[in-house]
N, C-alpha and C positions, 0 to 999 in steps of 0.2 A: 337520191344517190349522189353522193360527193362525186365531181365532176374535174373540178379543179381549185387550185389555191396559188395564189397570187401572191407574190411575198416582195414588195417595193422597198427598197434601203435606201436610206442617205445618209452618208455622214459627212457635216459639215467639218472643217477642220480649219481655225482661225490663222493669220499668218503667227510665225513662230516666235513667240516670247520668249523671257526668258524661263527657266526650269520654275516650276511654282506659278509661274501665272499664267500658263498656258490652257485653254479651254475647247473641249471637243464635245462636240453632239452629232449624238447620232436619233436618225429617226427611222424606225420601221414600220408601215401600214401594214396590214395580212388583210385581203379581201379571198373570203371562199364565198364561191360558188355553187350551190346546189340547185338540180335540175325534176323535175318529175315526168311521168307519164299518164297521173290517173288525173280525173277531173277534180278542178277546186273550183271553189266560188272567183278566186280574181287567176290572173295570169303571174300574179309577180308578187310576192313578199319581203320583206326586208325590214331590219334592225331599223328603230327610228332614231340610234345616236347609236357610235363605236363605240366599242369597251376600248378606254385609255389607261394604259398605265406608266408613271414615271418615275423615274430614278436620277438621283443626283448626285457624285461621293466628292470628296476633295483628298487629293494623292499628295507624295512628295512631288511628282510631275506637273500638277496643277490640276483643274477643277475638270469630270466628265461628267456630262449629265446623257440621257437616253429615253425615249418616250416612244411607244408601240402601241399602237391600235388597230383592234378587231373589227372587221366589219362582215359579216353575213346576210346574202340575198338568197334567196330559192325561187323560180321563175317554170313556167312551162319550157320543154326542152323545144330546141330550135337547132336549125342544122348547124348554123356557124356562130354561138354564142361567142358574144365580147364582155370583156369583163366589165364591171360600175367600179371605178376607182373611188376615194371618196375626194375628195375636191381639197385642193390646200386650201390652208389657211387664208384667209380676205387679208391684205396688205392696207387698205384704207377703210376710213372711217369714220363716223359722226354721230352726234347726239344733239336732239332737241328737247328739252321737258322744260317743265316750270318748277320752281324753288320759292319756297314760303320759310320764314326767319323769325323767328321773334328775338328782339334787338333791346340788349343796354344802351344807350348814347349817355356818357358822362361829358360834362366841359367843365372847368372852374369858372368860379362867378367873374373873374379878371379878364376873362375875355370878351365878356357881356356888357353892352353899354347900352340902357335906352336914354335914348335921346329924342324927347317930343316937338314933334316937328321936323326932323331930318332923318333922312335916307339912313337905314341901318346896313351895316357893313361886316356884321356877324359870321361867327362859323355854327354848323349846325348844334343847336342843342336840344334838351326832350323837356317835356315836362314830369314836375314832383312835388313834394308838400311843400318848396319852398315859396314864400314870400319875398316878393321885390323887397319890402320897405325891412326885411330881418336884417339889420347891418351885421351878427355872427352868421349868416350863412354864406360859404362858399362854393358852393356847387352847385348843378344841376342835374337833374339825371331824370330818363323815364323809357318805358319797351315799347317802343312801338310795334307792328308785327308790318311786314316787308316780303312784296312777296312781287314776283315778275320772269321771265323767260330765262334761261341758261342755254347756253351754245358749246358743244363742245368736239373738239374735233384732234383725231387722233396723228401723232407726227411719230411715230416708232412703237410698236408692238413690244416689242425687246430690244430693252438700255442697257441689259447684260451685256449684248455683242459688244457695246462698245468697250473699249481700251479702259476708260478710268471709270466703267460702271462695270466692272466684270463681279464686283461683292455681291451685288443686288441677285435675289432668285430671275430663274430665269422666266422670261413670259412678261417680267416686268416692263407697264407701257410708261409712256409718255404724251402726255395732252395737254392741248392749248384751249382752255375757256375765255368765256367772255361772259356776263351777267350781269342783268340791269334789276334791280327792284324798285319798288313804288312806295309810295306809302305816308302818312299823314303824324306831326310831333307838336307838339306844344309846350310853349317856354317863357315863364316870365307872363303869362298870361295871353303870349303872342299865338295864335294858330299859324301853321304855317304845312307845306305839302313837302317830299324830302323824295327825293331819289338817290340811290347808291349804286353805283357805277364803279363795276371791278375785272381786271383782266389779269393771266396768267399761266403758269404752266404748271399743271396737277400732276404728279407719280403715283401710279396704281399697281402697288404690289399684290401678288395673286397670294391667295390664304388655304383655298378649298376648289377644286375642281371635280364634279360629277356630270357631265351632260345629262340633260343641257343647265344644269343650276353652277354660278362660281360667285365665289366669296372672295372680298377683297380687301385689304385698306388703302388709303389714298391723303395724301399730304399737298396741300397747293401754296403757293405765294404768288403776290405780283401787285401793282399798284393800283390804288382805289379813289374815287373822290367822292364825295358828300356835296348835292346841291342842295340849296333850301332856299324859300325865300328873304331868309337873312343874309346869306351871303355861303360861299362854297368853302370846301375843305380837303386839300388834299394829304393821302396818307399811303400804306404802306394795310395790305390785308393777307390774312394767313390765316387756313384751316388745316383739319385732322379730321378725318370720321373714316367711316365702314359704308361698300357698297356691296348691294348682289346684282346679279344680272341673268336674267333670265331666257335663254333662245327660243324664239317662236318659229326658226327657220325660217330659208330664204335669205338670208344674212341680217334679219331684223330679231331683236333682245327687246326685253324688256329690264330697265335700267333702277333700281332703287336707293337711296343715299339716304344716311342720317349723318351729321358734320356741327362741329364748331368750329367757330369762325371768331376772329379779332383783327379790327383796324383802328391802327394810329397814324395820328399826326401829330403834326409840333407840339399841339396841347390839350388834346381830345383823343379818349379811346370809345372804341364798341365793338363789343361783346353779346356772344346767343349762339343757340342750337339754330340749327332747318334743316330741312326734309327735301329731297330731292325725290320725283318721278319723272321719267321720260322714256324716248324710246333709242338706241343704238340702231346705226343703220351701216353695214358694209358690204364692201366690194373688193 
């Protein structure tokens, strides 16, 4: 027997711009409640994710966007039932997985000097068909595969609210990574072991949302360095890819990425795909 229905509104309303770029959101929950009196197997049922739905339009007035979700429980009947709201949104945020790469490193041969007998003072390079003694060759190049921990932690849910991100859909976040890989190149005949080490801030625009599945794209930059045992490299790293994430509730996801990636320096680039898996944790 429908009992009652709970119907929570918010609407946010930004300070006042001017005509045109003004932004309002509204949000509405509906929780119903349903009660019985015959026997079931448990005491308590309920939907295991809300039905969402969203709207977004852009007026002469400026941009409204609106999102409403359904939530239904049915419970054995009790003399003073209180409602199950469903919980806002988590405000913070973090990710741990590990990331695997398979990596171009190119360098020209002008920045390579062996010198038998003294300390080399190098910037990272790979190995490839070239020959030290080929005086027409000028390059180096080879993939090595780079694979080590990602950190990622979340500083705004939605960059829409702000002033000079109001273009961006909304929901769009912003996060701060950090990522270290490992990994072994060879150059000129030299072995050598190579870590890459890169930090910055990623934007994740949302694509697709169905709880608990959401699809996204995501764009990062920020500075990077190349150590090896020839000598370090510092540069400038930038990717692009697609993630999904998946909620196992509890505020724990399950986080999936595929991405390319490129870093330069003064006179060395590297280039390549990798895969991300980990897990999203909030609060």
């Amino acid at each position: 027997m429908l009992d009652s229905i709970l119907v929570v509104g918010l609407i946010l309303v930004q300070d006042c711009p001017p005509p045109g770029e003004r932004r309002i959101h509204t949000e509405v929950h509906v929780f119903i409640s349903e009660e019985f009196d015959e026997e079931w197997d448990h005491e308590h049922y309920q939907q295991a994710w809300p039905v969402v739905h969203s709207l977004e339009r852009d007026g002469p007035q400026g941009k409204t966007s609106g999102r409403i979700s359904y939530f239904t429980a049915c419970r054995f009947r009790t003399e003073d039932p209180e409602p199950r709201l469903t919980p806002p949104s988590p405000s913070l945020g973090a990710s741990l997985g590990g990331t695997c790469t398979w990596r171009r490193i190119d360098v020209p041969r002008k920045m390579v000097t062996v010198v038998t007998g003294l300390p080399r003072s190098d910037p990272p390079v790979t190995k490839s068909g070239f020959s030290p003694d080929d005086p027409g060759a000028v390059r180096d190049s080879d993939r090595p595969v780079l694979y080590g921990p990602d950190l990622n932690l979340v500083l705004s849910r939605d960059v829409s609210e702000w002033g000079p991100a109001r273009w961006l859909p909304e929901s769009t976040a912003l996060h701060l990574y950090g990522r270290a890989l490992f990994g072994r190149f060879e150059v000129y005949g030299i072995d050598s072991d190579l870590e890459h080490y890169s930090a910055g801030l990623r934007l994740a625009v949302p694509l697709f949302e169905r709880p608990p599945f959401a699809l996204g794209a995501e764009a990062s930059s920020g500075p990077g360095l190349m150590r090896t045992d020839l000598g370090d490299a510092a540069g400038l790293e930038s990717g692009v890819g697609m993630h999904a994430v998946v909620s196992l509730g509890g505020g724990l996801s399950l986080r999936c990425a595929a991405s390319a990636s490129l870093f330069v320096s003064e006179d060395l680039f590297s280039w390549g795909p990798g895969a991300h898996v980990g897990f999203d944790l909030s609060w």
